[in-house]
N, C-alpha and C positions, 0 to 999 in steps of 0.2 A: 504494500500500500504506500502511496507518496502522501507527506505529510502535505496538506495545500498551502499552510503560510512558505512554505519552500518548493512548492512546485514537484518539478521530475527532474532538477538534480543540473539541470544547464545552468549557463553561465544565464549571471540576470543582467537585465538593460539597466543600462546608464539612470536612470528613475529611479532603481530599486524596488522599485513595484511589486512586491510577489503573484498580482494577481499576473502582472504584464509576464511575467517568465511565465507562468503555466497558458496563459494564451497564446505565447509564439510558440509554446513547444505542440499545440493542440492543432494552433492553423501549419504548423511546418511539418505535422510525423508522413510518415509513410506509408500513404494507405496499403501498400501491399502488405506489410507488416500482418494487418490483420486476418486476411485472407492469401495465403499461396492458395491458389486452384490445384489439384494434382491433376496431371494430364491425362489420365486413365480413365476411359468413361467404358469402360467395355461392360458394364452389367446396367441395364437399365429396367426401372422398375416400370412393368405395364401391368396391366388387369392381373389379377389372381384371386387367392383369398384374401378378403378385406380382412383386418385386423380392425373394428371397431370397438372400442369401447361402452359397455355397458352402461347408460345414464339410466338415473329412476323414471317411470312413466306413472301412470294415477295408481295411487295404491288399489292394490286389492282387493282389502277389506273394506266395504260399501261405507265404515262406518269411521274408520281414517280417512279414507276419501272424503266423507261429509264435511267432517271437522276440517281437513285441510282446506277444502275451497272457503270454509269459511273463512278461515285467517287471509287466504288469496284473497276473498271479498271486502274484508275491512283494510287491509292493508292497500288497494286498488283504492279505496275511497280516501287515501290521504295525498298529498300531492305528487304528482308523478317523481322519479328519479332525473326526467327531466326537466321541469322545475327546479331552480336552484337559488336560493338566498343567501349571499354571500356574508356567513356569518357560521360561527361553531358552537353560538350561545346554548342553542336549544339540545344539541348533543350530547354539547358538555354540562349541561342541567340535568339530562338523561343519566350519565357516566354521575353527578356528585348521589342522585339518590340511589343507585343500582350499588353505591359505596368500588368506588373506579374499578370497576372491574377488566380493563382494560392494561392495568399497572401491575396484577396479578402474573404476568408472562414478559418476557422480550419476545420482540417484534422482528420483522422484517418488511418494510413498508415498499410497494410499487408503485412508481407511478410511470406515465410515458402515455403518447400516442398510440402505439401498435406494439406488440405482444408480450403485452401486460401478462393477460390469463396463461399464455405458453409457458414465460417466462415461470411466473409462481406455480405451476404446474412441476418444471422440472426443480425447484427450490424444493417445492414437498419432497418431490422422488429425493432428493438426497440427503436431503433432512431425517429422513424416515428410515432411510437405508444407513445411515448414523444412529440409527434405536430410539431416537428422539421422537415422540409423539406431539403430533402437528395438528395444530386449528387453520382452515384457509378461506381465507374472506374472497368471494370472487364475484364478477358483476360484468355484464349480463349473463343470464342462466342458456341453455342450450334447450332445454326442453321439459324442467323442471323447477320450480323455486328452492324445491331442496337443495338444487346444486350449489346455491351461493355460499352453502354454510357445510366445512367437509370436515372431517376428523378422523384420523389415521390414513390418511389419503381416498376415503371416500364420503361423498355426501351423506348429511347425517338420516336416519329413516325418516318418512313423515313422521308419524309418532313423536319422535323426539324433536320433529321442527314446529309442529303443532304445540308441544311443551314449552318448547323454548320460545316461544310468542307467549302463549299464556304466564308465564312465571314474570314476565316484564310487562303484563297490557296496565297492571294497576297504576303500578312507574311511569308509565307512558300517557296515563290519564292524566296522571298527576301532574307532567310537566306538562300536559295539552293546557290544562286549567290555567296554569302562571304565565303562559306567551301568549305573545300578540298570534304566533298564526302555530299549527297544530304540529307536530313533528311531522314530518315526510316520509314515504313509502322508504327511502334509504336509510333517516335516519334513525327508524325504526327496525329495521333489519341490523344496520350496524349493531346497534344496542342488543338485538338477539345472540349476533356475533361474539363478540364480546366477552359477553355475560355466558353464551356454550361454551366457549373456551376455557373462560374458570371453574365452570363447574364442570368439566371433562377428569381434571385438569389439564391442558397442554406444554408442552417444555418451550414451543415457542409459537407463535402464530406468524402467517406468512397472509398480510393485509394488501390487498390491488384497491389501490383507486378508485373512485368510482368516476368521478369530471375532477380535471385538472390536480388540484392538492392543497395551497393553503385554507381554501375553505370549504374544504370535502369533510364528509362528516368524519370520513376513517382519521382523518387529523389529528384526534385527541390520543393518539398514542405516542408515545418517547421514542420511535425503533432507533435499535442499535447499529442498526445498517438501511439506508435509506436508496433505491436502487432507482435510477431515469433508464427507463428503454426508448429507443428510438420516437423521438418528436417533431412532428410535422404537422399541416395546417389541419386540424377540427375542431367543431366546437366553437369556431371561430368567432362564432357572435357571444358568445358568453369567453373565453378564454383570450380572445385577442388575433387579428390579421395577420401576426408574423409569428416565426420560430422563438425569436428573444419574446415576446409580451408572452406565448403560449410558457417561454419553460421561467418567466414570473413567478406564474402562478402555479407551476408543478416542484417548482425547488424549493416550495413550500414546505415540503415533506422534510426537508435536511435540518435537524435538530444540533444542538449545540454537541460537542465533540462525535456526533456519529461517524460511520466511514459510509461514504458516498460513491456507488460503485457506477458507472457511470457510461452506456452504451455508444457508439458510436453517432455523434449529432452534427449538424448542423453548427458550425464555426461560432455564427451569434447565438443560439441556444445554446451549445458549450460554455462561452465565454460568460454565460447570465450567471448557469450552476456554480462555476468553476468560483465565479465573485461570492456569492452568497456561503459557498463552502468556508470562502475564505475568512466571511465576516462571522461566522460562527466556529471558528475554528476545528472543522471538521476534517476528515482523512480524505482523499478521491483516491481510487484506482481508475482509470482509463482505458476503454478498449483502443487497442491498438499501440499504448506503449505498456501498459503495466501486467496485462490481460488480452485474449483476445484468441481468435482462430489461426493454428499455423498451418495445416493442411485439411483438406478434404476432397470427397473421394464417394463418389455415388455408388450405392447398391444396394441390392437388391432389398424391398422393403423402407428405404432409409438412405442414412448416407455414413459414413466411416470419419472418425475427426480427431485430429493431433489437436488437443487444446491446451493452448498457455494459462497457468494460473496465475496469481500473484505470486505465488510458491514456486513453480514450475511449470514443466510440462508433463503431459497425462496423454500420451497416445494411444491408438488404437479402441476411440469410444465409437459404439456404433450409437448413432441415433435414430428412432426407429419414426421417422419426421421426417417429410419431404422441405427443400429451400435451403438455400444460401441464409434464408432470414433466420431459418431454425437454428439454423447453426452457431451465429450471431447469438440467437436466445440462451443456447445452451455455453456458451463463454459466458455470457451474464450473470446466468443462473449458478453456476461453478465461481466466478470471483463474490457472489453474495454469499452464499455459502462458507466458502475460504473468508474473507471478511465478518462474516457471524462466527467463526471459531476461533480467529484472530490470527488466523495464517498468515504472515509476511512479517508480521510486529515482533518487535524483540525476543526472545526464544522460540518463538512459534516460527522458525524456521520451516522450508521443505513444504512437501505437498500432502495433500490426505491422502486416505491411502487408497491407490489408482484403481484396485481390486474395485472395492465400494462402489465409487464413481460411477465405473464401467459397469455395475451391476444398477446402480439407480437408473442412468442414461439408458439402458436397453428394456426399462419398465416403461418408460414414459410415452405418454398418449395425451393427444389432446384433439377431444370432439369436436368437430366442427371446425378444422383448421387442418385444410389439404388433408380429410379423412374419405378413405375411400369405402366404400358403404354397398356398391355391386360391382359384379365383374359381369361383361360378357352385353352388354357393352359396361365399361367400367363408369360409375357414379363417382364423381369426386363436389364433396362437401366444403365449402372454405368461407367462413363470415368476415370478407373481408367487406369493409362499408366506408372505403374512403380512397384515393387516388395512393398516395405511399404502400398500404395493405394488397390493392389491385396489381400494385408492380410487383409487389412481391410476389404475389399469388402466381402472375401470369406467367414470371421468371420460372418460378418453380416448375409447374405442372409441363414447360417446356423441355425443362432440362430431366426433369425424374421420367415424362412418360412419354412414350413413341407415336403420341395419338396423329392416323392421318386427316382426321376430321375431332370436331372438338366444336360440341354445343353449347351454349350460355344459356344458363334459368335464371332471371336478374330479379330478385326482386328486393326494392330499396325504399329508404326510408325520407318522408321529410327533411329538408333541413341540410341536407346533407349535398357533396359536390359530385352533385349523379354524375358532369357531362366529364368529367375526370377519372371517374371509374371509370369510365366506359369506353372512356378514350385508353387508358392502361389496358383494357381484354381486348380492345380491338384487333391487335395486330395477334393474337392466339385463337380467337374464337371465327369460324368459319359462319355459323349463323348465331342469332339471338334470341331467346325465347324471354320476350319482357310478362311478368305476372305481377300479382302482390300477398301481401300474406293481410293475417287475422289481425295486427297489431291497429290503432287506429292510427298510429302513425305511420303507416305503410303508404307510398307515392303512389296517387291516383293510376293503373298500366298504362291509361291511353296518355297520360302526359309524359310516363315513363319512356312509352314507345317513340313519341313524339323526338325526345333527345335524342335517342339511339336511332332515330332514322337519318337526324343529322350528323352522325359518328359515324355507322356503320351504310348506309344507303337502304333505301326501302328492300331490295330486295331480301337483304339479312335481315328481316326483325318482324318476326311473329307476337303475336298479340294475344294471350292466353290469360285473362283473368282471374282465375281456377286457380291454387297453383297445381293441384292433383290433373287437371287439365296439362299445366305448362310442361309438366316431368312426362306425361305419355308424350305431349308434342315432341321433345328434345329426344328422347329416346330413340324415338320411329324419323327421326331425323339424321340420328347417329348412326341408326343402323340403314340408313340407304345406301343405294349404287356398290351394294354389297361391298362394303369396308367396316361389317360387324366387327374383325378382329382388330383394326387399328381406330375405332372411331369411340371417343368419348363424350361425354356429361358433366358439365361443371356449374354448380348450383351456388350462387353467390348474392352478393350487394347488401345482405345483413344479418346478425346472425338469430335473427328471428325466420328469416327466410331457412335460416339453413335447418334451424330448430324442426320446422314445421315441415321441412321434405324429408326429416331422417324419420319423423315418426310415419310420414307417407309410403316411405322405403321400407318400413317393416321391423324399425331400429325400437324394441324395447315396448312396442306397445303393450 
């Protein structure tokens, strides 16, 4: 870890600035540092057995199920998640009666643009493959509300999410009573959060974001390690038009001496954390000089990865995750890890030990992100819902799969920079099947469509309302002019969309 009032160890400019030494060293490193490509692509991953992941779908017992939609019903009646009053008053009135239950564990807090949930995905796997038993805050759910709230590395049962609402509604009355406006669908989940974690107990909890970070409800926690993944423009009317006003408000999260592990950014989003590190005198590790990817190497299933730690290097991890971005994630996720056990700092010499790693990294799954869900023609799943998430996505599914034809299922949400997503799939996707989903935030299709015939030309973009409609369309589209074996499905633009096709696919109903 580099300490920030000193930077990464260069010579400092004539100012003495230590913020100015760690900013030329951030606009000067070498990006290749982070990423060697190995030349080797001889195994590529196409159709097979999907390897999904098990999410919970409605309980079984008619009488869990009752109670659960109820809590789904009054928690829906308080302001949406996106809704947001920039304030942590009401939270943190929540957190003094609930007696802070929050302060009961260390933390590891996320925040970032894009792959937040992967990111704290692969922190549990290794958290947990260290014997540590994990609480993980995550937002938005895949196809269940139970999923926000996990413990041992899986979401906790209804039952006990329905509990875990009831043991805090009185709490929640209580602080509804003394504010001007009533607590919020999140900051009423965080407060469940929280509060399951201590009464589990957990060794540490692994907290994602929900919008931005100084004034996200997850805020009222200390963590001892505060992680930025990759930031770029959403949110934009609440967070800010550029990368510096967005990571403002996300380096929010970096507490006074925490270590700040810090992803690969944008030069003025860098340079916003790197200052704020520095006013609080906190630790940064850096992808691409402290941390970061030194080879990788596709195959079959996944990809193969030499990763730099703070400590070292750790070769030969398979990740079982399509993208160049995963890979990224999982360097993240491995120096937050190393950074929560104090690897790099004074005795804490050397690396964890590689055994571990390698065995957390080849557990790891994450639903609804490059998940493939059929083969034959193969379905691929990915909630990406914004222009950076699209690049990635489209990179990916290029580079892992041989598809000679390659469907779009788009369905997207208000608010959001459709004509940029769309513009990122366009040069992978042969046609487009525009739909919507159940959400009432979902983008009217005919206005949807309307963008995407100016992206892609009327001839590419089918209009399917339905989305159970949109998934036969794409299919019987994939499978024409007889290129069954090379033609794909790729179901995107939010991960409500992606939520609602995996349970249409047969995924857990």
């Amino acid at each position: 870890m580099t300490d920030s009032p000193t930077g990464g160890g260069g010579p400092r400019d004539e100012s003495g600035d230590p913020f100015e030494d760690i900013v030329a060293a951030e606009s000067d490193r070498d990006p290749d540092l982070a990423v060697i490509e190995a030349g080797s692509r001889t195994l590529r991953a196409q159709s097979g057995t999907p390897r999904a992941e098990d999410l919970p779908g409605r309980p079984a017992d008619p009488e869990v199920d009752r109670a659960l939609r109820e809590v789904e019903a009054e928690l829906a009646g308080r302001w949406p998640e996106t809704k947001l009053d920039p304030s942590v008053v009401r939270i943190q009135a929540l957190m003094d009666v609930l007696g802070e239950p929050q302060r009961a564990y260390p933390s590891i807090h996320i925040t970032g643009t894009n792959g937040k949930t992967s990111t704290a995905r692969m922190i549990e796997a290794l958290l947990t493959a260290f014997d540590l038993r994990t609480g993980r805050y995550s937002s938005p759910h895949v196809q269940s509300i139970t999923e926000r709230i996990s413990l041992d590395g899986a979401p906790i049962p209804a039952e006990r999410f329905v509990a875990a609402y009831e043991d805090i509604k009185p709490y929640v009355e209580l602080v509804d009573a003394r504010q001007d406006y009533r607590l919020s669908f999140f900051e009423v989940m965080t407060g469940m959060a929280y509060a399951a974690f201590a009464d589990a107990p957990v060794d540490v909890a692994v907290v994602e974001v929900g919008m931005g970070g100084t004034w996200d409800a997850t805020n009222v926690v200390d963590a001892q390690v505060a992680v930025l993944t990759p930031i770029s423009l959403d949110h934009t009317e609440r967070l800010g038009d550029t990368p510096a006003k967005i990571a403002v408000e996300k380096s929010g999260i970096i507490k006074p001496d925490a270590r700040v592990v810090l992803a690969q950014q944008p030069v003025e989003a860098a340079s916003v954390v790197l200052r704020k590190a520095v006013e609080v005198d906190a630790t940064v590790a850096r992808e691409g000089l402290e941390f970061g990817v030194l080879s990788r190497e596709i195959a079959v299933g996944g990809q193969l990865l030499t990763l730099r730690g703070v400590g070292g290097d750790y070769p030969d991890v398979f990740l079982p995750l399509y993208g160049e971005h995963m890979a990224h994630n999982a360097a993240v996720a491995l120096a937050a890890v190393e950074a929560f056990f104090g690897v790099g700092e004074g005795r804490e010499a050397g690396t964890l030990d590689p055994d571990v790693v390698r065995t957390a990294f080849a557990s790891v799954t994450s639903p609804g992100r490059l998940e493939v869900v059929r083969s034959s023609p193969t379905v691929i799943l990915d909630g990406a819902h914004n222009p950076a998430g699209a690049q990635a996505a489209a990179a990916a599914v290029t580079e892992a799969f041989g598809f000679s034809r390659l469907v779009g299922v788009i369905g997207t949400s208000e608010g959001k920079d459709v004509r940029g997503l769309l513009e990122a799939f366009e040069p992978v996707l042969t046609e487009v099947v525009v739909t919507g989903n159940a959400s009432h935030r979902a983008l009217d299709p005919d206005r949807l469509a309307a963008i995407a015939v100016e992206v892609f030309g009327e001839d590419r973009v089918q209009v399917e309302p339905r989305l159970d409609d949109a998934l036969e369309a794409a299919i019987a589209l994939a499978e024409e002019e007889n290129e069954y074996a090379g033609a794909g499905v790729l179901v995107t633009g939010s991960i409500i969309t992606v939520g609602e096709a995996r349970l249409l696919l047969g995924r857990n109903r």
